[in-house]
N, C-alpha and C positions, 0 to 999 in steps of 0.2 A: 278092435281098439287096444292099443297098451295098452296097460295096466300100469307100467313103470313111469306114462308120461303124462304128464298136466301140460297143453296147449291152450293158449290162449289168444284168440286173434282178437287184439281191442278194437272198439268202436260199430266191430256188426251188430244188427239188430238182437235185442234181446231175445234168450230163448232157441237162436240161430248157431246153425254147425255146419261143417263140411269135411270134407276130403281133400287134403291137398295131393291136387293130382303130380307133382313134379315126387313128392315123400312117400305118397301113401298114409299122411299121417290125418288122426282127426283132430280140428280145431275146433273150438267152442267160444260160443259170447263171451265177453269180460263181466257179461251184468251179475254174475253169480258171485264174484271174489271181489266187488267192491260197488260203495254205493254213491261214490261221488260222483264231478267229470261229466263231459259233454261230448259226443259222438260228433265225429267229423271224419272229414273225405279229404284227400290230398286234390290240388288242382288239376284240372283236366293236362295242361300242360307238362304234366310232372309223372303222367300216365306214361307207362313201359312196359313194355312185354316180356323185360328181361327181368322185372322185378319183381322178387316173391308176393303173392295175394297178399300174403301177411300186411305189406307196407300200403296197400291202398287207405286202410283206414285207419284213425287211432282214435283213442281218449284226451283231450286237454283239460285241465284244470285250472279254470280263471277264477276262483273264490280261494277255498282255502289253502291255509300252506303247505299244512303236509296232506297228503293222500296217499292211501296205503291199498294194495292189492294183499290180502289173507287166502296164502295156499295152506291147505293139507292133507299134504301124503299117504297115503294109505300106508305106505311101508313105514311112516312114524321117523320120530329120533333115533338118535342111531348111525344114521343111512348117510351116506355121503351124496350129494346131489349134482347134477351139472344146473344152473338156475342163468336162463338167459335173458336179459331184457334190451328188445329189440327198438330203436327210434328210423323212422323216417321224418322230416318232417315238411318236405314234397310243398310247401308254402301254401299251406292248406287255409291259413288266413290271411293270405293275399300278401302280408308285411314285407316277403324277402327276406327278414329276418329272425335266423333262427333261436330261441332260449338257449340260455343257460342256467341248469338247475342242479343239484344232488341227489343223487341215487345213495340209498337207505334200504340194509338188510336189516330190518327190526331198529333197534337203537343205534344200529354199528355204521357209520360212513361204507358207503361202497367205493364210489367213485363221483365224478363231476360230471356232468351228460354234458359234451360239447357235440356238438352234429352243425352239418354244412348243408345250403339248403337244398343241392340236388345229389347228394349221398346217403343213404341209409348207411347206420352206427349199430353193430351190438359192441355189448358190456356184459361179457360170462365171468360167472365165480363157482368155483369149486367148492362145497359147503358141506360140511359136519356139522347135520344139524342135532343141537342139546334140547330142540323140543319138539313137538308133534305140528305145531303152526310156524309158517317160516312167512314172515310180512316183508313184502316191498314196497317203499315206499319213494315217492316225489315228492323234494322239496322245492316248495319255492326261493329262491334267494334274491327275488328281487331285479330279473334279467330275463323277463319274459315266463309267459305260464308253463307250466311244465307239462310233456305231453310222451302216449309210450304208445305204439303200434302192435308190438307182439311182448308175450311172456312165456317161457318157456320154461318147465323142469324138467328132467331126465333122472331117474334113478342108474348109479353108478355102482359098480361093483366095491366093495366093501377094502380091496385091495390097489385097489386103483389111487395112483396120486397120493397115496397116505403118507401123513410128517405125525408120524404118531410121538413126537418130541415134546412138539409145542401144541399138535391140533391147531393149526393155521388154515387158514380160507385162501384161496389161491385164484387170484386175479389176472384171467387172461391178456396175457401179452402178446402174441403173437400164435400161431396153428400152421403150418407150412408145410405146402406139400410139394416137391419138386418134380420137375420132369412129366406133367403136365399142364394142359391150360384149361382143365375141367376142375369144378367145386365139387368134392365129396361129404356127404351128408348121410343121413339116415337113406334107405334101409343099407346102404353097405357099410354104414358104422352103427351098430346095432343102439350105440349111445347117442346117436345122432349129434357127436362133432360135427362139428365144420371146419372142412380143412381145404385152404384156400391154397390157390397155385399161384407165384409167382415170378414174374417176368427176370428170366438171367442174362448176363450178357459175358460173352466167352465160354458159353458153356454149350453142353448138349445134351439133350433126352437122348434117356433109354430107356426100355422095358420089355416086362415078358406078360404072357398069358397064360404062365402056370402060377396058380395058389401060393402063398406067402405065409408061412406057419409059425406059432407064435414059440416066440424060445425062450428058456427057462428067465432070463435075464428080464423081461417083458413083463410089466402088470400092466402095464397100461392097454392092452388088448387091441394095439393100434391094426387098423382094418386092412386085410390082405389084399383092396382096390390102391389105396394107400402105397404101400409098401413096394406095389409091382411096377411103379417106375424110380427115379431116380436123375440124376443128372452126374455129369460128367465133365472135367473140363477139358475144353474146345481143341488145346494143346495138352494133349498126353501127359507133358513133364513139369503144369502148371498145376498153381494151387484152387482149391475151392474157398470161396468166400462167401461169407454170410455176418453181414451188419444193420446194427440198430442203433437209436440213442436213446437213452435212461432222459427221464422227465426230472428227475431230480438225482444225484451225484450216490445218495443214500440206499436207492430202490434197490430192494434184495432181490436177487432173480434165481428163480427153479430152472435150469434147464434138460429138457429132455429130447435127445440126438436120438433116431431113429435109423439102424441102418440093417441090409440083407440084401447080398450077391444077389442079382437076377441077369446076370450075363452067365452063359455056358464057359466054363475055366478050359483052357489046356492044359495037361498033366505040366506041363514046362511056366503057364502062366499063375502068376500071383498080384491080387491087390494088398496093400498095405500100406496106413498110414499115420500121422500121429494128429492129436491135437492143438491147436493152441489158442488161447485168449487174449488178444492181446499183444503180441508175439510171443505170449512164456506159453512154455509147453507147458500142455494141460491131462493126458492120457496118452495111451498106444505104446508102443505099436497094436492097430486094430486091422482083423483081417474079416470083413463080413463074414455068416456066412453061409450056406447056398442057400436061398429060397427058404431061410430063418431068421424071423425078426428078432435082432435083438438092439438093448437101450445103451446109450449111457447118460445118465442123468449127473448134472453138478449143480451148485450153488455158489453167487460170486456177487459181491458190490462192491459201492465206490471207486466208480467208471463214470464219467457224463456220458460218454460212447463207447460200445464194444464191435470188437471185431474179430469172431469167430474164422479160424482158419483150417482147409484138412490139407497135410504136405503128405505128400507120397515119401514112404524111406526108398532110400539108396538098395536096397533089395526087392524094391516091388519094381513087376513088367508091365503093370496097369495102372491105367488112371486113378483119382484118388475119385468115391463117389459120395452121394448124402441121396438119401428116398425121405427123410423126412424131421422137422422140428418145433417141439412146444415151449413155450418161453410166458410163463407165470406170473408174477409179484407173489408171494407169500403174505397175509397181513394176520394178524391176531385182532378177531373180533370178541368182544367181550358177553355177548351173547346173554344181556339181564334181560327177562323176562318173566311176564308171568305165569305163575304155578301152570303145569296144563290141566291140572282139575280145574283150577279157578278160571281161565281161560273160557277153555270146554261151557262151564254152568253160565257165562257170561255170555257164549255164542248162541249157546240153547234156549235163553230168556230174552236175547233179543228177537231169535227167530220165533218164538212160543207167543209173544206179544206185539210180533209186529211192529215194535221199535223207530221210528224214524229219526231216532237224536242222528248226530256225528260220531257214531258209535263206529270206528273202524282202525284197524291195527292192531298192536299191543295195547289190552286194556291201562297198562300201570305203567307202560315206558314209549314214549320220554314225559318228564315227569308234567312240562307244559303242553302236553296233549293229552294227559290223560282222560279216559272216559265221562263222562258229564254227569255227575252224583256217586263218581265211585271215588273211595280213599282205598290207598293200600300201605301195606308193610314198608318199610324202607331197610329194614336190615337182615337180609337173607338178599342173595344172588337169582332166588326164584321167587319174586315177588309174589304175597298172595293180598287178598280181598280180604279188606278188613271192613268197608262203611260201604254202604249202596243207598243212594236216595232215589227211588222213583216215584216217590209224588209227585202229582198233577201230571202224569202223564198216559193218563188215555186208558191203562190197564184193561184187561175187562175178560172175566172167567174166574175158574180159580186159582189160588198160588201156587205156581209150576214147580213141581216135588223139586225139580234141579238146582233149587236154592241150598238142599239141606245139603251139597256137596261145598258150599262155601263154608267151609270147616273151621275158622279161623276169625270168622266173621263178627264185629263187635256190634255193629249197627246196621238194622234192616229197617228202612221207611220207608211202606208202602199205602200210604194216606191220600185220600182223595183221589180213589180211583174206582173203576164200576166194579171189584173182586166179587164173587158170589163164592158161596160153598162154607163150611165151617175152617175155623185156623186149625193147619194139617199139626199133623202131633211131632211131625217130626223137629218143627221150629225150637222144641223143649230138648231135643239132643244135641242144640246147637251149645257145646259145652261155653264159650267164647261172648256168647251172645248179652248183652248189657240192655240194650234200647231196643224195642220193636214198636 
């Protein structure tokens, strides 16, 4: 099993795990990361052999509005994450019609889940996370229940994709692999990208079968299966093109160009060429180079559409080529949550007592979801526990020491429940502490 990865295949039976035999990777129930939702199967008709186990089954949620999946990492804050959530939605309840709902990293908008009813949809984000619990959540808006198939983390190298400027989350846009017609995924990208191939027209594959080494220019550790083909165009003295359209005129875009010779050169032959966006030159003259990956990353908006182009200069003997390209959004997440002591003493006293409220997510954010008897702070950026009320709720043993980590704490009501044992001494170090 990683260690670096949290798999989640929603909707199997609790308790339940596997091997995915195309990955190698292990999956596990969703019943452990969250307590809402209702298990379903996509229809018999919607059944494929081309499509990942993951997408047989998902979770929906026909009652409340938000519902939150609670990961966390062993490797903690800190850590920059790949964080994947996958939809099928295979017309699992017969409708034909798929939701529409919002994806929620913590308090922070992710995206809009739009899905088609015989497509499976991911929505990846690059993530720096500032706490040790990283929640995703489904909201409802009102356009069908919201429903997830797979969830996916990956721990990422520390170097990787960093905008250590701003510390922005970085919303996949595109993953491109050229010059073949196979998906590359985990184990030959140790981070288990996915990097999709597609369909060119005036162009041609190429490739080799020798190793693709990673050159100084490169953090992004893109994978040497990756790397070892490439495409070409079809006419030698023609350009390569590569086009998308911006969902909005404003959308800031990270781009990351992949490129490295895997054709054998003549001492007489040279590739070379430039960039441009747009038609304005953008980089180059760029000359791969053998069997070494290297990058070049820019950033650019205020385009409705772009159109990437490679020209060969008036000095090169070869074609112009591209082996690969990542294509981002950057956003700045605000990332308010709560303390992760207070967090932490909150997950521990629901699991200690066996809890059945609507206890799930950020306990203190967003403010009309908060936990059900808890108040918190409102002015600090890491919200803590100030008021817990669990009267009448079922209690029974003694008061779980994990309380005295709520440090902060003004009001503890714990009445009318079955507690046994005497009151722990440590309630008297609760400096904070007004009402019990």
């Amino acid at each position: 099993m990683n260690i670096c990865f949290i798999s989640i295949d929603c909707g199997i039976t609790e308790g339940s795990d596997y091997t995915d035999k195309r990955t190698g990777i292990n999956y596990v129930s969703d019943a452990g990361f969250i307590d809402s939702g209702i298990n379903q199967e996509i229809s018999s008709t919607s059944i494929s052999g081309t499509l990942d186990i993951q997408f047989s089954t998902l979770r929906s949620f026909p009652q409340s509005t938000r519902n939150c999946y609670t990961l966390r990492p062993k490797q903690g804050k800190g850590n920059r994450y790949l964080i994947r959530a996958r939809f099928n939605y295979g017309n699992y309840d017969l409708k034909g019609q798929p939701p529409k709902f919002d994806l929620y990293l913590g308090n922070d908008p992710w995206s809009r889940v739009n899905v088609k009813v015989s497509s499976a949809t991911d929505y990846e984000i690059i993530h720096l996370a500032s706490s040790d619990y990283i929640y995703v959540c489904l909201v409802n808006i009102g356009l069908g229940n919201p429903f997830i198939s797979a969830l996916e983390l990956r721990l990422l190298d520390s170097t990787m994709y960093a905008d250590d400027k701003n510390l922005r989350s970085l919303t996949l846009s595109a993953r491109t692999n050229f010059g073949t017609s196979k998906i590359v995924r985990y184990a030959d990208d140790k981070y288990d990208r996915i990097w999709y191939p597609i369909a060119s027209t005036n162009t041609k594959d190429i490739q080799t079968s020798s190793p693709i080494s990673l050159g100084s220019s490169t953090k992004e550790s893109v994978p040497s299966k990756v790397m070892s083909t490439a495409v070409i165009p079809a006419n030698p003295t023609a350009d390569l093109f590569y086009s998308w359209t911006a969902t909005d005129k404003t959308e800031e875009y990270f781009m990351y160009i992949h490129y490295a010779e895997i054709e054998t050169l003549e001492r007489n032959e040279t590739r070379e060429f430039n960039i441009y966006l747009n038609d304005a030159y953008w980089d180059g003259p760029i000359s791969p180079t053998d069997h070494i990956t290297s990058t070049y990353f820019t950033s650019f908006y205020n385009a409705s559409s772009y159109e990437l182009t490679l020209r060969r200069t008036k000095s090169s003997t070869l074609p112009t080529m591209l082996n690969a390209i990542e294509l981002y959004n950057p956003i700045h997440l605000q990332q308010r949550q709560t303390h992760d002591q207070d967090a932490t003493t909150m997950w521990s006293t629901k699991s200690t007592y066996g809890l059945k409220r609507n206890w799930q997510g950020d306990p203190c954010v967003p403010q009309d979801s908060m936990w059900d008897g808890v108040k918190c702070s409102n002015d600090t950026d890491n919200l803590r526990i100030i008021s817990m009320n669990l009267s009448f709720s079922g209690l029974s043993g003694e008061i779980t020491h994990a309380l005295a980590n709520l440090t902060v704490i003004q009001s503890l009501d714990l009445s009318y429940n079955n507690l046994t044992g005497s009151v722990p001494t440590f309630l008297a170090s609760l400096n904070f502490l007004k009402n019990l």
